[in-house]
DSSP file (Angstrom, degrees, kcal/mol; ACC not computed):
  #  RESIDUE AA STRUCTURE BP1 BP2  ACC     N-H-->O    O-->H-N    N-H-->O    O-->H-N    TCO  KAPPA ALPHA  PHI   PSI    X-CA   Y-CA   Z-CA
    1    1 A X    >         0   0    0      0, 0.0     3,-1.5     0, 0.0     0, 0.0   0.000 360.0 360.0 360.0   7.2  141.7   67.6  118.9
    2    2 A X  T 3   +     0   0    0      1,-0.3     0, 0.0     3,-0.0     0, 0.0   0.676 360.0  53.9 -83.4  -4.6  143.9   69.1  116.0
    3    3 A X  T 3  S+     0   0    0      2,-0.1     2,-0.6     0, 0.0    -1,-0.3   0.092  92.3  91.5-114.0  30.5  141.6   71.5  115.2
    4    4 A X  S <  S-     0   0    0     -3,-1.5     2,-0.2     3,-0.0     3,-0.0  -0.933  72.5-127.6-103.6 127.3  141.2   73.1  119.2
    5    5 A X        -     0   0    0     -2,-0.6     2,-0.3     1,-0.0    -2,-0.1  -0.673  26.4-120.9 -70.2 150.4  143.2   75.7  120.1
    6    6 A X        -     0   0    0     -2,-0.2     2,-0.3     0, 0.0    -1,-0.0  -0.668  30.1-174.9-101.5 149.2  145.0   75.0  123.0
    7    7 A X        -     0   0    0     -2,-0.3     2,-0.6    -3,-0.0    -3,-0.0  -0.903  29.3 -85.6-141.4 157.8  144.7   77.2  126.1
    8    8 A X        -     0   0    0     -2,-0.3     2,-0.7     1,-0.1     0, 0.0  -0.381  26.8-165.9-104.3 149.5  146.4   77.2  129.5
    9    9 A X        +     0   0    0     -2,-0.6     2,-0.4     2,-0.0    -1,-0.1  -0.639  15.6 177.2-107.6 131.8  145.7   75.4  132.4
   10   10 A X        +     0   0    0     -2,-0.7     2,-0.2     2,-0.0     0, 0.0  -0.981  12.7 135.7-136.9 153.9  147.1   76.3  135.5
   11   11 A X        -     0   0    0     -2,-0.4     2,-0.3     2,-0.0    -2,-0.0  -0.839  48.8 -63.7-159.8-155.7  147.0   75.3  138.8
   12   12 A X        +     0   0    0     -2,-0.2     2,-0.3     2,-0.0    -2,-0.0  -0.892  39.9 177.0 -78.0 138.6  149.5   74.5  142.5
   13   13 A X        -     0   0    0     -2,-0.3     5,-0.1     0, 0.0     2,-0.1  -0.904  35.9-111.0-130.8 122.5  151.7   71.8  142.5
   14   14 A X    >>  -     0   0    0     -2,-0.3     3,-1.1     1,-0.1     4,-1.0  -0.362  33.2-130.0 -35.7 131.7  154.0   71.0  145.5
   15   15 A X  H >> S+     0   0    0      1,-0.3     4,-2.8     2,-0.2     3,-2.0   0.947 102.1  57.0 -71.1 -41.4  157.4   71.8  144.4
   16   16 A X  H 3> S+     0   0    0      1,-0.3     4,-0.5     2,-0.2    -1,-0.3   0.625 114.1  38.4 -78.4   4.8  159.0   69.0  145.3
   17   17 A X  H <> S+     0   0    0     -3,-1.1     4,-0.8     2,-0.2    -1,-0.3   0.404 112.6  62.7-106.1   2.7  156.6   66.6  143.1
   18   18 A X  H XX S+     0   0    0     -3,-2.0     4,-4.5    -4,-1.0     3,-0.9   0.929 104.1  45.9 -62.5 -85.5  156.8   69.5  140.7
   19   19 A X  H 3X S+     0   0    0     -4,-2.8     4,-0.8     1,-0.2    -2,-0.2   0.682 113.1  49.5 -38.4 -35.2  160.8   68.8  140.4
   20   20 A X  H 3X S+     0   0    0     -4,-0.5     4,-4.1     2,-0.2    -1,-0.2   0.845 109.0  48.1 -68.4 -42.2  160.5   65.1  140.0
   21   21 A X  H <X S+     0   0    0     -3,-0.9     4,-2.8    -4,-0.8     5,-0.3   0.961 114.8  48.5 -71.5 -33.1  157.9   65.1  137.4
   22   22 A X  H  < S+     0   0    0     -4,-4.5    -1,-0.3     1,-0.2    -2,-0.2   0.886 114.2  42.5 -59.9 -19.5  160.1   67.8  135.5
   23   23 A X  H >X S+     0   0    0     -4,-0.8     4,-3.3     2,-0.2     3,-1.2   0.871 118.0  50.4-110.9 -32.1  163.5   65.8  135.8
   24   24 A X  H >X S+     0   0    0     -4,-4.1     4,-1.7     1,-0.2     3,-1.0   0.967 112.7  46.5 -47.8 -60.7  161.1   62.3  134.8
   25   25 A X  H 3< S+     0   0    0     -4,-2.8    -1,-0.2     1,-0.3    -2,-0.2   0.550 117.2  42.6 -56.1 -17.6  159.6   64.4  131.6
   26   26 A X  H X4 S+     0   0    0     -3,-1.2     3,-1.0    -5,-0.3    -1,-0.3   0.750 118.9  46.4-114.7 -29.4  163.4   65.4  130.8
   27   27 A X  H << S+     0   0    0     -4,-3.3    -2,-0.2    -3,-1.0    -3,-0.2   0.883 114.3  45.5 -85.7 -12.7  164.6   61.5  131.6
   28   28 A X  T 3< S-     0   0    0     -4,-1.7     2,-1.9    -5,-0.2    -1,-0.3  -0.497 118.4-114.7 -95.9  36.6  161.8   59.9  129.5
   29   29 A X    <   +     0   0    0     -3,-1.0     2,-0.4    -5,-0.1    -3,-0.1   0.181  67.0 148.5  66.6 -15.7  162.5   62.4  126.7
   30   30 A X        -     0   0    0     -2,-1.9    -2,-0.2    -6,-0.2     5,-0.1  -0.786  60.1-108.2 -82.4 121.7  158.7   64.3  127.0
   31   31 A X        -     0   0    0     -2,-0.4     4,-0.2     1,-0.1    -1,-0.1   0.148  28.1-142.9  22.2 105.2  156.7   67.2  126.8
   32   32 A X  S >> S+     0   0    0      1,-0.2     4,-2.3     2,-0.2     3,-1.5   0.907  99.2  45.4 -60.8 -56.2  155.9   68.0  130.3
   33   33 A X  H 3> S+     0   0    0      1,-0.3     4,-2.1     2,-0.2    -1,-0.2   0.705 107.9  46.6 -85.3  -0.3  152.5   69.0  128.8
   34   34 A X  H 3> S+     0   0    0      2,-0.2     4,-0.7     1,-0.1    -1,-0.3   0.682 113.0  48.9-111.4  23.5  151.4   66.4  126.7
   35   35 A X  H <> S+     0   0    0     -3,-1.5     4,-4.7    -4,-0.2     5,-0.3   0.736 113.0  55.3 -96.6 -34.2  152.4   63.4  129.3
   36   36 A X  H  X S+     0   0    0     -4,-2.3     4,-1.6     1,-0.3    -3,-0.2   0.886 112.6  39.9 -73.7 -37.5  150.2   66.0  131.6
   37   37 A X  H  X S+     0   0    0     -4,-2.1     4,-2.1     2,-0.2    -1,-0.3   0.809 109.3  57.8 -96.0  -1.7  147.2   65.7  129.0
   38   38 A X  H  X S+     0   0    0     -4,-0.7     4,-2.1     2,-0.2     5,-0.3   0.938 109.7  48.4 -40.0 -51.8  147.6   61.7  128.2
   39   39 A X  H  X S+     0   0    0     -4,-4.7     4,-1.5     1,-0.2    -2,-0.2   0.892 113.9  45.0 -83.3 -14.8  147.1   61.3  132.1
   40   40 A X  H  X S+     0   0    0     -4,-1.6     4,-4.4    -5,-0.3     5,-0.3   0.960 118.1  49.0 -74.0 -43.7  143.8   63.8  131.9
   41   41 A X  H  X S+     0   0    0     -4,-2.1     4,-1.3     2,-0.2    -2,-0.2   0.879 109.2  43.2  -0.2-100.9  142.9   61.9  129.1
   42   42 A X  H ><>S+     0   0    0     -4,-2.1     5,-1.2     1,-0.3     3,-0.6   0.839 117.2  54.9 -55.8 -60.3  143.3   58.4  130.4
   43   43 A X  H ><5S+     0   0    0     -4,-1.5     3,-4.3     1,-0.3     5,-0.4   0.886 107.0  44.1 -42.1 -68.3  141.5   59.9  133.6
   44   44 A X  H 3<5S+     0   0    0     -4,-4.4    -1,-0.3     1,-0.3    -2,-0.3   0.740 120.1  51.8 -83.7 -26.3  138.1   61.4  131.9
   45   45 A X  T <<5S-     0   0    0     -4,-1.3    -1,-0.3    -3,-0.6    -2,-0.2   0.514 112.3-114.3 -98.4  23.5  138.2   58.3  130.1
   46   46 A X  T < 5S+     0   0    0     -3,-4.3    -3,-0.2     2,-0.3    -2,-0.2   0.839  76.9 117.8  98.0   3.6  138.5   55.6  132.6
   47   47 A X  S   <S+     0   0    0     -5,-1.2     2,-0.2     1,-0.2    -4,-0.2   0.601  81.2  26.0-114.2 -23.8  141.7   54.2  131.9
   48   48 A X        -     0   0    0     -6,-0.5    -2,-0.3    -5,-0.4    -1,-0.2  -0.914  66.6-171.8-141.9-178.7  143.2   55.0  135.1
   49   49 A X        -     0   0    0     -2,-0.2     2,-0.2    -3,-0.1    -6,-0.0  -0.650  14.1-134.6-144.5 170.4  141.6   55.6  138.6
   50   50 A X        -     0   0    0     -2,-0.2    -2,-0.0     2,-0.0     0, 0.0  -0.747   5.1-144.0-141.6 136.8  142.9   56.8  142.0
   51   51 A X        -     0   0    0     -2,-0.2     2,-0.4     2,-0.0    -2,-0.0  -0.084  12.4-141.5 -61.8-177.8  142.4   55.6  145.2
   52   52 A X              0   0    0      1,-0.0    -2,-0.0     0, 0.0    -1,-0.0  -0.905 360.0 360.0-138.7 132.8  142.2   58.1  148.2
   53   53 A X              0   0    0     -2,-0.4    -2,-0.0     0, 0.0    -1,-0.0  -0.012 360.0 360.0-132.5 360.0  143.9   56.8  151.3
């Protein structure tokens, strides 16, 4: 993927799970976006799942 340009993805987020993931991403030391493309990642490949409840 080092040779894609990257392009931006947007969407809505509910703020207040908006704020959490930002102050997690800032206490676990990461890049709000590349923990955001591990979990699409992980997703498109199967690695994680979610239930709907």
């Amino acid at each position: 993927m080092a040779d894609e340009k990257r392009r931006t993805f947007s969407t809505t987020i509910y703020p207040t799970i908006s704020k959490k993931f930002k102050v997690a991403c800032v206490t676990n030391n990461e890049n709000m976006n590349e923990v955001l493309e591990k979990l699409m990642d992980m997703y498109v490949k199967g690695e994680i799942t979610f239930r709907n409840e």
